[in-house]
C-alpha positions as CSV (number, residue, x, y, z in Angstrom):
1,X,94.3,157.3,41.4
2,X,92.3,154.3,41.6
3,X,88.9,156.7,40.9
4,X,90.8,157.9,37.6
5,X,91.4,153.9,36.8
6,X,88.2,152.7,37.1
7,X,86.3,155.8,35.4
8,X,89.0,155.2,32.5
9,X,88.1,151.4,32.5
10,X,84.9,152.0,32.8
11,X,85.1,154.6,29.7
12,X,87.0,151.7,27.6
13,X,83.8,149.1,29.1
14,X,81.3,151.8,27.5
15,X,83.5,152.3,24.5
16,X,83.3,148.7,23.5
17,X,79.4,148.2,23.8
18,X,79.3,151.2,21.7
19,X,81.4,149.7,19.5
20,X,80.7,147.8,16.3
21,X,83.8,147.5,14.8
22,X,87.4,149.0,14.3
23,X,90.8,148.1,13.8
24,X,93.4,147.9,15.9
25,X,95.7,150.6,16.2
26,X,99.7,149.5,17.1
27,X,100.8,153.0,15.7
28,X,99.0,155.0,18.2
29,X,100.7,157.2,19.8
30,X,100.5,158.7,23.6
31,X,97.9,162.1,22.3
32,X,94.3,161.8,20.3
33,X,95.9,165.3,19.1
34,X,92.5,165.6,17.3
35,X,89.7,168.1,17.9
36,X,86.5,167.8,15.3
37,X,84.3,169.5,13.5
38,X,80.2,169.4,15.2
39,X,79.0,170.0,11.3
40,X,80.5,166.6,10.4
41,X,77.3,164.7,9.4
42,X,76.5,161.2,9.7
43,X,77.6,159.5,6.9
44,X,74.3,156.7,7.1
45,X,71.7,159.3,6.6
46,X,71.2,160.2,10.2
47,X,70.0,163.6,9.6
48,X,66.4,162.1,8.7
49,X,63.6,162.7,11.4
50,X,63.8,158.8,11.9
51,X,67.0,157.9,12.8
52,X,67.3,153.5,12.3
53,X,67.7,151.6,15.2
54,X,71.6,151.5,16.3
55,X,72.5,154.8,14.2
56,X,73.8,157.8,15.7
57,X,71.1,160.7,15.0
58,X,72.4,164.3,14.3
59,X,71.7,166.0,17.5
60,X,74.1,163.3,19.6
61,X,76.5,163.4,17.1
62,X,77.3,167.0,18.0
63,X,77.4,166.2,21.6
64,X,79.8,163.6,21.1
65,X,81.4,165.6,19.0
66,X,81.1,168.6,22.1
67,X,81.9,166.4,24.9
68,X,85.2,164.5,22.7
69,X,86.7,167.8,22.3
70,X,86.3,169.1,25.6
71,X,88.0,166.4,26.9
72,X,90.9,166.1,24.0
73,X,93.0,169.1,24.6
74,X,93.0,168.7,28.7
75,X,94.0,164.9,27.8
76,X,96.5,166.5,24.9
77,X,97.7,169.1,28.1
78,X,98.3,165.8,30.4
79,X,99.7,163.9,28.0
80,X,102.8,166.5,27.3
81,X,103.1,166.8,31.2
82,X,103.1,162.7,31.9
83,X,106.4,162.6,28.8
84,X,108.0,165.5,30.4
85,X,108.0,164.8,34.2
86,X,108.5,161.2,33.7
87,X,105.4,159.8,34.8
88,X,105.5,157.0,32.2
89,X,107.6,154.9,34.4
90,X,104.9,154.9,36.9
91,X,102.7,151.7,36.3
92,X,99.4,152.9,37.1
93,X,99.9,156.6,35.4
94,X,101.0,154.1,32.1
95,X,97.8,152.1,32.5
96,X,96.0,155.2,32.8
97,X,97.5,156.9,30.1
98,X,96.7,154.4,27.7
99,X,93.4,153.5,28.5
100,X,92.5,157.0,28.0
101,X,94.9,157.0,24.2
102,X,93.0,153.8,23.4
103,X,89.3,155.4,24.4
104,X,89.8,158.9,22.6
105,X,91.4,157.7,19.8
106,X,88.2,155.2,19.0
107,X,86.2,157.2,19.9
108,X,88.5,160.3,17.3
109,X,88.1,158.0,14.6
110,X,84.9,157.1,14.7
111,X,83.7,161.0,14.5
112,X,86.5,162.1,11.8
113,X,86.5,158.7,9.9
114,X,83.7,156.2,9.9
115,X,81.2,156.9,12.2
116,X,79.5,153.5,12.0
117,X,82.5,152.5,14.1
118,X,79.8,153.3,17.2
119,X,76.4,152.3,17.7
120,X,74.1,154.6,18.0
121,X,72.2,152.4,21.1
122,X,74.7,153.0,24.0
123,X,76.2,156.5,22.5
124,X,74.0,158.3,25.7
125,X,76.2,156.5,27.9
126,X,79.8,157.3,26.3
127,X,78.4,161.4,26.3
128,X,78.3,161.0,29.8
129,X,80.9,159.8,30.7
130,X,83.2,162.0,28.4
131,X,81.6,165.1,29.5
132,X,80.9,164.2,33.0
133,X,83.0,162.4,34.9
134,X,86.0,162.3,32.8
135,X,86.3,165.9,33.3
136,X,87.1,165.7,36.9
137,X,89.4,162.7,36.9
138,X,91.6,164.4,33.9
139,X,91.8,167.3,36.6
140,X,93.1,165.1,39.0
141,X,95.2,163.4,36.8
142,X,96.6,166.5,35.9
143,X,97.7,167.6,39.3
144,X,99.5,164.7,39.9
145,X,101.6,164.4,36.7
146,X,102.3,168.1,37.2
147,X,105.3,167.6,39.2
148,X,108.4,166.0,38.4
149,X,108.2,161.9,39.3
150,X,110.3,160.3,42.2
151,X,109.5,156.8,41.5
């Protein structure tokens, strides 16, 4: 449990260096419930050969993009299983739960709304992390939430 909490923190850490702006979200609910399209372009011209400093280039768009979506529908999966066995009550699975909300929902729309919300400078770092170590934890998460709680 405490890997899952610091990888998540450590997600939300990378998130916010990434970055440049937003807005904050009080609506949001428990599931990102979005998967996006990889053709989605840039909207600051990043399909040139040189991409401007801070802007995200093409090619990592569609591996954010890649490693977002793989990691959505697990996190969708968990999400459903955490409501219906209870595990909201728990206070790390809650601070868990919506560290991971906050993180793929940023991070869900900055690809399907305005991508400028990230910088392109430390968008190597959030890849990695969603597609490979959140992976794992989600598993883990997963197996625990599986079962009804017992506080």
């Amino acid at each position: 449990m405490k890997r899952l909490l610091t990888l998540t923190l450590a997600l939300v850490m990378s998130l916010s260096l990434t970055a440049c702006g937003g807005s904050d979200d009080a609506g949001s609910s428990d599931e990102s419930d979005v998967s996006v399209s990889a053709s989605q372009s840039a909207e600051d011209g990043s399909g040139d050969a040189s991409v401007p400093e801070g802007r995200i280039s093409d090619e990592k768009l569609a591996e954010l993009t890649e490693a977002y979506n793989n990691v959505a529908v697990p996190y969708n999966e968990i999400a459903n299983l955490v409501n219906e066995n209870g595990w909201m009550a728990d206070e790390q699975t809650n601070a868990e739960m919506n560290a991971l909300n906050s993180t793929l929902g940023t991070v869900g729309t900055a690809l399907t709304e305005d991508i400028s919300m990230l910088d392109g400078a430390d968008v190597d770092a959030l890849i990695a992390s969603l597609s490979d170590e959140l992976p794992g934890a989600l598993a883990e998460l997963k197996d625990r939430v599986s079962v009804p709680y017992e506080g």
